[in-house]
C-alpha positions in Angstrom: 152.1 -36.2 120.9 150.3 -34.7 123.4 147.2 -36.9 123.4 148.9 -39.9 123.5 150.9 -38.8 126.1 147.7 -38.1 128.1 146.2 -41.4 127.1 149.1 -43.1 128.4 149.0 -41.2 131.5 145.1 -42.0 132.0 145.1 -46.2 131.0 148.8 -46.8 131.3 147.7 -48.2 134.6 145.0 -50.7 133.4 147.0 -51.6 129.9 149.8 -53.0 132.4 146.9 -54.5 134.7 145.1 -56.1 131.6 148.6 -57.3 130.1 149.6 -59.2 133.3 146.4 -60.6 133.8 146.4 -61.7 130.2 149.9 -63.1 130.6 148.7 -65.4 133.9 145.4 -66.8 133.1 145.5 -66.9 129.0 149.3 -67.7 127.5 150.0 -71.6 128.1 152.9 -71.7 130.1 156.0 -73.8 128.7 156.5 -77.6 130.3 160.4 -78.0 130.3 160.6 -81.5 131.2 158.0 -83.1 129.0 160.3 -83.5 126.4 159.1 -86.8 124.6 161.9 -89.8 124.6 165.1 -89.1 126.3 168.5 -87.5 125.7 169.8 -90.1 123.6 167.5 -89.1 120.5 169.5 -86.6 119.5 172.9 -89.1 119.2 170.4 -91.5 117.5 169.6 -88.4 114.7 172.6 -87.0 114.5 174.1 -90.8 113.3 171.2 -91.4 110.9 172.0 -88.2 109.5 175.7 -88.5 109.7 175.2 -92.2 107.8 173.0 -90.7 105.3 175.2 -87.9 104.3 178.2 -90.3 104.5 176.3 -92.6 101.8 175.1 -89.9 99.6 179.2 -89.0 99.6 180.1 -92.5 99.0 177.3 -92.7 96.3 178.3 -89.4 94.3 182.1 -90.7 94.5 181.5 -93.7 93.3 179.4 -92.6 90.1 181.5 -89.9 89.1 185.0 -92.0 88.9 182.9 -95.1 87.5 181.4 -92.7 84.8 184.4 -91.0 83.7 184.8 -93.1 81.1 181.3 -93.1 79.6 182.0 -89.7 79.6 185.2 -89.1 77.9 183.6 -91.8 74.6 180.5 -89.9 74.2 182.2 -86.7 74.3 184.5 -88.5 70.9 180.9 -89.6 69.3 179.8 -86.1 69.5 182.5 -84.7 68.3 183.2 -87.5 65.3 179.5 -86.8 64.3 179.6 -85.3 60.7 179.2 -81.4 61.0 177.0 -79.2 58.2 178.2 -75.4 57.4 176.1 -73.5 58.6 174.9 -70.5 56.3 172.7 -67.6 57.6 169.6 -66.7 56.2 169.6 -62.9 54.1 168.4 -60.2 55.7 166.2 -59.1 55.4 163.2 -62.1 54.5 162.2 -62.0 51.1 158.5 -61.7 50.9 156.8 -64.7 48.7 156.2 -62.5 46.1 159.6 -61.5 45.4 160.7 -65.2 45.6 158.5 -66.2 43.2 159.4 -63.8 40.8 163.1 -64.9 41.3 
């Protein structure tokens, strides 16, 4: 703690005078006017964005009422499909040898 402190104390000076330098000559400074086109780009994105979301609503709307019905007769194939009973296997496996001997 000491040393640091003493460091500090010795090139505290020349770290600040290095570090303000630095941020003058080096840094590119910010240009706040140079924004490319004008205000009205961001009214231009926000309705190309507000259109798209309205379509992809208009679009999901549409495709879920329209498909309800497709729905609801698959669903009664399915379910009139003929259905096997299912039997589980004995446990545990037989090895070949036994099964041949059965």
């Amino acid at each position: 703690m000491f040393l640091c402190r003493a460091a500090w104390q010795k090139y505290g000076t020349l770290a600040r005078k290095v570090a303000q330098q630095l941020s003058r000559d080096v840094l590119p400074r910010r240009q706040m006017s140079s924004v490319p086109g004008g205000t009205g780009d961001n009214i231009v994105y926000a309705l190309l964005c507000g259109g798209a979301f309205a379509g992809a609503i208009a679009y999901t709307y549409s495709t879920v009422t329209t498909d309800h019905a497709r729905f609801n007769d698959r669903v009664a194939d399915i379910n009139a499909r003929p259905k096997t009973v299912w039997s589980p296997k004995p446990w545990p496996p037989k090895s070949r040898d036994e099964e041949e001997e059965v």
